[in-house]
N, C-alpha and C positions, 0 to 999 in steps of 0.2 A: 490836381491839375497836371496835364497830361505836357510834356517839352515842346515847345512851340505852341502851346493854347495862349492865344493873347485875347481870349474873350472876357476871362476874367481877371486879365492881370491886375497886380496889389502896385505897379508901379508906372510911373509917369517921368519923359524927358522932354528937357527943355533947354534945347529949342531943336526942332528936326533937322533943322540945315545947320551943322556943329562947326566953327571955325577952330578956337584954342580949347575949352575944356565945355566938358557935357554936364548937367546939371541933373540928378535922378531924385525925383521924388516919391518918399514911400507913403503908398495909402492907407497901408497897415504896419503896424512896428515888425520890428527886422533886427532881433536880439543878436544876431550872425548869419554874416550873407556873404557869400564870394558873389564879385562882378567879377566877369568877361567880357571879353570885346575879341570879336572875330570880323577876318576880312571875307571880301567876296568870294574868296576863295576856299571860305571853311577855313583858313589857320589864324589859330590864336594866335592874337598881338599882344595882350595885357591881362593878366588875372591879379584882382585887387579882394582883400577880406577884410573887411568891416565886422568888428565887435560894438555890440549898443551905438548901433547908426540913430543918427536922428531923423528925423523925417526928410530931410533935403541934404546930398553932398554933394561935393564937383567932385569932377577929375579931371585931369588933362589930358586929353587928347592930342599937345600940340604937335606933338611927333610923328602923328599919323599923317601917311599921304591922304589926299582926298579920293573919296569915292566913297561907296556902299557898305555898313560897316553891320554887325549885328551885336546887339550887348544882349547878354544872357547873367540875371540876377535870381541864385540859386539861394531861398532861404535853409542856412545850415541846419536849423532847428525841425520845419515841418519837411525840407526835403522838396518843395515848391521848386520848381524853375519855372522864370517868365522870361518872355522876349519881347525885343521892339528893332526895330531895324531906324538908322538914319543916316544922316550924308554927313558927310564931312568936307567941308567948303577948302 
């Protein structure tokens, strides 16, 4: 999967419109993944690594201004990057 292909992304958030923390769920296991969160501007706000995620984590967001944010979840193992863009309230 090619960076920015989200036709087959392996993951799901919830809820699009984000006030205090985002909820990501994996559709496929994720033995090591770094999450990013980048602003509208392209600069990263937050890089988080998860070792033996379970299927559903938060995070928090509260610190973010609102607006247009992109989370990029890199699986460390296959080397996958997926995207999903959402708003933060």
């Amino acid at each position: 999967m090619k960076a920015g292909d989200n036709s087959k992304a392996k993951i799901a958030i919830y809820q699009n419109l984000v006030k205090d923390k985002i909820t990501i769920q994996f559709l496929q296991a994720a033995n090591e993944a770094e999450i990013e969160f980048f602003d509208a501007g392209a600069k990263k706000i937050l890089s988080v690594q998860k070792k033996n995620t379970t299927r559903t984590i938060s995070i928090s967001i509260a610190r973010f201004n609102p607006g247009l944010y992109l989370l990029s979840v890199t699986n460390l193992v296959t080397g996958k990057i997926m995207t999903k863009k959402f708003l933060k309230k």
